[in-house]
N, C-alpha and C positions, 0 to 999 in steps of 0.2 A: 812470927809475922815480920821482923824487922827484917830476918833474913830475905824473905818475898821482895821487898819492898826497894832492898838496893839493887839488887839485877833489871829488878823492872827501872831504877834511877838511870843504872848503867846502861842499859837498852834505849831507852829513850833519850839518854844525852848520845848515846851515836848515831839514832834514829836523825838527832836535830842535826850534827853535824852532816851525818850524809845529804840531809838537804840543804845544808849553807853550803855545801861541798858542790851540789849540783847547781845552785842557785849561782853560785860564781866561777862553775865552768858556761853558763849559758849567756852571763853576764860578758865575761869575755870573750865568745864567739860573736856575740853582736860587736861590742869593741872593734873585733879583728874584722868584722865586716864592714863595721862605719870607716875604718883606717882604709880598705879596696876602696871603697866608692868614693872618700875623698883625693886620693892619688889617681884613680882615674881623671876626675872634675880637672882635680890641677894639672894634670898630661894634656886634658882636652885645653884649659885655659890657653897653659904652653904653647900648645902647638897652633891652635885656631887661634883664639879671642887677639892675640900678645899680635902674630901678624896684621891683622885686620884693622888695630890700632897701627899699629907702624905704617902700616898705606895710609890711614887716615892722618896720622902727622907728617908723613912726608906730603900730602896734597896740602896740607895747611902750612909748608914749609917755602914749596912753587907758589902759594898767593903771595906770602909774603914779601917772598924776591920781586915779585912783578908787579906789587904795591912799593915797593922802593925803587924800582925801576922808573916806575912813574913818579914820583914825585921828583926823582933827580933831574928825569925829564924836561919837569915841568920846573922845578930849581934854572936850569943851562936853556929854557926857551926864554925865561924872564931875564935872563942874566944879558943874553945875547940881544934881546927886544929892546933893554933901555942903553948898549951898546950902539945900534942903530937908529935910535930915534935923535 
């Protein structure tokens, strides 16, 4: 009986391995598909979101020049006003 008893050990320990074997080939096909779809997201980030923001700080770059503009403005009318007065 002992003799029975290791081939069925030995069969059932390659049995478990063939399935950690398949469990961490499928394991790492998800992996290597989570890695696709994250390099996509960030090629999309890249190339859309990144400009989209750049026009949006350069619009908020033109207020700022033309809120310093005005105040200098408005600095050289007062300067000038108690010149004349």
């Amino acid at each position: 009986m002992m003799m029975r008893s290791r081939p069925l050990q030995i069969n059932t320990m390659r049995d478990d391995m063939d399935k950690q074997q398949l469990e961490t080939q499928k394991r790492l096909g998800q992996v290597e598909t989570d890695v696709k779809i994250i390099k996509h997201d960030i090629t999309i980030i890249k190339d859309n979101h990144l400009k989209h923001i750049e026009k949006d700080v350069s619009k908020i770059d033109t207020r700022l020049w033309a809120i310093l503009f005005m105040i200098v403005a408005l600095a050289a009318s007062n300067v000038l006003a108690t010149w004349f007065n």
